[in-house]
N, C-alpha and C positions, 0 to 999 in steps of 0.2 A: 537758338540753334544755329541763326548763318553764322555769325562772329564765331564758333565754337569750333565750324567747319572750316573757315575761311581760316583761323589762327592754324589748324590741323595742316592747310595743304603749307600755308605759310610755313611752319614749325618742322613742317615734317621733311622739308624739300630742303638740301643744302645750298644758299646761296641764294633762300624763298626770302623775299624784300616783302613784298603787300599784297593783300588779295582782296578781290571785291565783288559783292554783286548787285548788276547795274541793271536797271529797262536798256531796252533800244533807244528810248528817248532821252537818254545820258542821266535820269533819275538815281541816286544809290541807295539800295537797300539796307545795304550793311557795307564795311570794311572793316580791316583788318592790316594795320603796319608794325612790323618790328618797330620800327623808327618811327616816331610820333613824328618827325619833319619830312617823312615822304608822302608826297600826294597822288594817293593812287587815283583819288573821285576825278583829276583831272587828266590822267592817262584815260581812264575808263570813259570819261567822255568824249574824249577825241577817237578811240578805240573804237566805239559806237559806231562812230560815221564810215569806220573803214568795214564793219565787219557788213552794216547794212548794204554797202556798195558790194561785198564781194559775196550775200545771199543774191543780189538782184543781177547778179554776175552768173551763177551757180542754175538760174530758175531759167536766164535767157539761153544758157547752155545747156540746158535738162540735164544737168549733173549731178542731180537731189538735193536734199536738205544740207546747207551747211553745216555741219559739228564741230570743227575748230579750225581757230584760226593762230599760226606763232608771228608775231613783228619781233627780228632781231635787228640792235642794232648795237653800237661800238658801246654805250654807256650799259643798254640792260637789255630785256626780254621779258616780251609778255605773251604770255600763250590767254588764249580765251577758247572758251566752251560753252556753244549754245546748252541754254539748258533747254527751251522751249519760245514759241514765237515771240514771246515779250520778253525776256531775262538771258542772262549772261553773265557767268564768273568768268572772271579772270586773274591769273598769280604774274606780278611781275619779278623779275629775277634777276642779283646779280648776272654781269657776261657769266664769269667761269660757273655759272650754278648746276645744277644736276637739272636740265632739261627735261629728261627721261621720269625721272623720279616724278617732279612737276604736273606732266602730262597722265603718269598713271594714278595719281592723288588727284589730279581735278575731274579724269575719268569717273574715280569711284564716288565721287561727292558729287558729281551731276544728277545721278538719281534720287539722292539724297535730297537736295533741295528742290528738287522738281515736286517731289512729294509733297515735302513741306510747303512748298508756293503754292498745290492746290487744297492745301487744307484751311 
């Protein structure tokens, strides 16, 4: 079921590179590359250490739960979306990819696996 979902936001998104879902603790569940020689498990782990900085960021601001996070930069883009305290997808993106598109496929596949991770 994650590979299924994870090729979906991938497939579904123009200019979707890889998807993956990770713990907090840089763990992967699953992934998901067009490209067998893109490595998303090492994006997603370094990604880890920015999103847990920017919930402890969010809790000292009483700004609420973080939901997502985007890092662009000149080569790609990665948006990530908590799913729950432990877990985290993420789609990285060619530059010119359908951002938008991205963000409403990992929307609707957050509940989706949420489910799934507590069954």
């Amino acid at each position: 079921m994650f590979k299924e979902t994870l090729q979906g936001v991938v497939e579904g998104t123009q200019g979707g590179l890889a998807g993956l879902l990770m713990d907090f603790e840089g763990i992967p569940l699953e992934s998901y590359a067009k490209d067998g020689d893109f490595d998303i498990e090492a994006v997603g782990a370094e990604a880890s250490v920015v999103v847990k900085a920017i919930q402890r960021a969010t809790v000292m601001l009483e700004a609420g739960e973080t939901r997502e996070v985007a890092i662009q930069s000149e080569k790609m883009s990665t948006l990530i979306r908590v799913i729950n305290n432990e877990y985290f997808v993420a789609v990285t993106l060619a530059p010119d990819a359908n951002l938008g598109k991205a963000r409403f496929l990992l929307r609707v596949a957050a509940p989706k696996l949420r489910e799934e991770l507590e069954n």
